[in-house]
C-alpha positions in Angstrom: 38.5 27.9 25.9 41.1 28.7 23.3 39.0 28.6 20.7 36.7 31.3 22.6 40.1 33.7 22.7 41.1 33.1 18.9 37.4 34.3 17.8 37.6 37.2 20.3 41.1 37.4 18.9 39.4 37.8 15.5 36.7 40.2 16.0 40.0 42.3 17.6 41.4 42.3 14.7 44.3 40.5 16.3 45.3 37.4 13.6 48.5 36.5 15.0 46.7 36.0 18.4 44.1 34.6 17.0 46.5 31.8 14.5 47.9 31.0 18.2 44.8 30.5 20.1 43.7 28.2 17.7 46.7 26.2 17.1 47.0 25.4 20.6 43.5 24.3 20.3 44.6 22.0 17.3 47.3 20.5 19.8 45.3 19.6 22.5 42.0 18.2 20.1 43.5 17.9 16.7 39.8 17.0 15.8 38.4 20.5 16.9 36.1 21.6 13.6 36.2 24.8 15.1 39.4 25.8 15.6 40.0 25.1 12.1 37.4 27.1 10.9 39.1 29.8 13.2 42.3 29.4 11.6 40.4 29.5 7.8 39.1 32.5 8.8 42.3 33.4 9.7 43.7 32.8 6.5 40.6 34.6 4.9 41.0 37.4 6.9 44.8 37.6 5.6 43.7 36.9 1.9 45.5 33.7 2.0 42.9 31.8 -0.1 44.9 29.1 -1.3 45.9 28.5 2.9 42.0 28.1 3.4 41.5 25.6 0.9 44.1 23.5 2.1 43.0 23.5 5.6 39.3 22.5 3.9 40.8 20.2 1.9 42.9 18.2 4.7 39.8 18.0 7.0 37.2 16.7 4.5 39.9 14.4 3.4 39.4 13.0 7.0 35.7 13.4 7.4 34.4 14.1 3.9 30.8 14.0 5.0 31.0 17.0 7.6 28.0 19.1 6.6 29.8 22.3 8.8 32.9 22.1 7.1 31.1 21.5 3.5 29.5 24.5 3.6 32.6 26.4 5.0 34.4 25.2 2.2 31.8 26.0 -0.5 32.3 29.4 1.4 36.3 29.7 0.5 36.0 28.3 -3.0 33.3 30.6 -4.2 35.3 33.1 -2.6 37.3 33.8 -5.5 34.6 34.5 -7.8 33.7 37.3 -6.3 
């Protein structure tokens, strides 16, 4: 249900919100894909690129053959090219 209110947070505009929506997420299931990908968003949102490739780095380190968070990170890195 968080997770719900930190995109909702999102699409308000509302980061802050949003950051807390999905860190409580992160407390309760630390291995919620989603609300980590809400809080790169986040981050993206903020233009805190090198904040997003962390938080891609540190979950692939864990599960480096998630196809979702592959292609989220493929998203942030070519992000700077542009």
């Amino acid at each position: 249900m968080q997770v719900q209110s930190g995109i909702l947070a999102l699409m308000k505009g509302d980061i802050k919100s949003a950051r807390l929506a999905f860190a409580k997420t992160l407390d309760l299931d630390p291995n919620s894909f989603e609300a980590v990908a809400g809080l790169v968003a986040a981050d993206m949102g903020e233009k805190k690129v090198a904040d997003a490739k962390a938080r891609i780095e540190k979950w692939l380190q864990q599960a480096p053959r998630d196809a979702n968070a592959l292609v989220l990170g493929a998203m942030v890195f070519s992000s700077e090219r542009n």
